[in-house]
C-alpha positions in Angstrom: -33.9 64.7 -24.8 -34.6 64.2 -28.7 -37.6 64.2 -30.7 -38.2 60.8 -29.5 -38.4 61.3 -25.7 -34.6 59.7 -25.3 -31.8 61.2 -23.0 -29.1 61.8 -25.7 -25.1 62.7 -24.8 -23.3 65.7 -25.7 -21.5 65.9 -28.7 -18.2 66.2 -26.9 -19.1 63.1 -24.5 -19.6 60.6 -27.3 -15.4 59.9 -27.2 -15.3 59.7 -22.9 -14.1 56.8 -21.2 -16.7 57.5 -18.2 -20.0 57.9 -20.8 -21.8 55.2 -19.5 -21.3 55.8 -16.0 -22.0 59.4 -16.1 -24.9 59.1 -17.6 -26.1 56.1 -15.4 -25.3 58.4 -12.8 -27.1 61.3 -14.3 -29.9 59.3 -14.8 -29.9 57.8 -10.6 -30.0 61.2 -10.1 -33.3 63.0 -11.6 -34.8 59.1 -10.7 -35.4 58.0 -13.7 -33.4 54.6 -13.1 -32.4 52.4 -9.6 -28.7 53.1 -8.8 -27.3 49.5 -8.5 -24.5 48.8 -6.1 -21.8 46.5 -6.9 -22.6 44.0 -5.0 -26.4 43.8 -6.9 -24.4 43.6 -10.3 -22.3 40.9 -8.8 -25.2 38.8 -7.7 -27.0 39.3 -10.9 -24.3 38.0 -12.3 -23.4 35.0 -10.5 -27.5 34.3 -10.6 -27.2 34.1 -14.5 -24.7 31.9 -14.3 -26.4 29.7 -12.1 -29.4 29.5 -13.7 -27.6 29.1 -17.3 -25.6 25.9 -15.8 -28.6 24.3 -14.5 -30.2 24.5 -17.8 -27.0 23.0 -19.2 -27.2 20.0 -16.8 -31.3 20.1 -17.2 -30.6 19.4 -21.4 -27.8 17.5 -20.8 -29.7 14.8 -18.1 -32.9 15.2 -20.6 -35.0 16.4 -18.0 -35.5 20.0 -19.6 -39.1 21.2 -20.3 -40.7 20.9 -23.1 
């Protein structure tokens, strides 16, 4: 941790291909974050989309809110 309470890499880590996910993993494991499964991410995902092409159609039809 720094002086500002945040979870900082090593020095050496900074370069890794797998930072992200070893510290996401780090992180799942003292509980400080949710581990998300794949499947979670995907339907995140797809829900975004969803929700970002019915605001499309809602502008596009002029029935968006105001």
């Amino acid at each position: 941790m720094d002086e500002n309470g945040f979870m900082q890499p090593q020095t050496a880590c900074i370069n890794c291909d797998a930072l992200k996910s070893c510290l996401q993993s780090a992180l799942s494991k003292q509980g400080i974050i949710g581990s998300r499964s794949k499947q979670s991410m995907a339907v995140a995902k797809m829900t975004g989309f969803l929700k970002r092409w019915s605001d499309q159609k809602l502008r596009s039809s002029g029935m968006a809110e105001k």
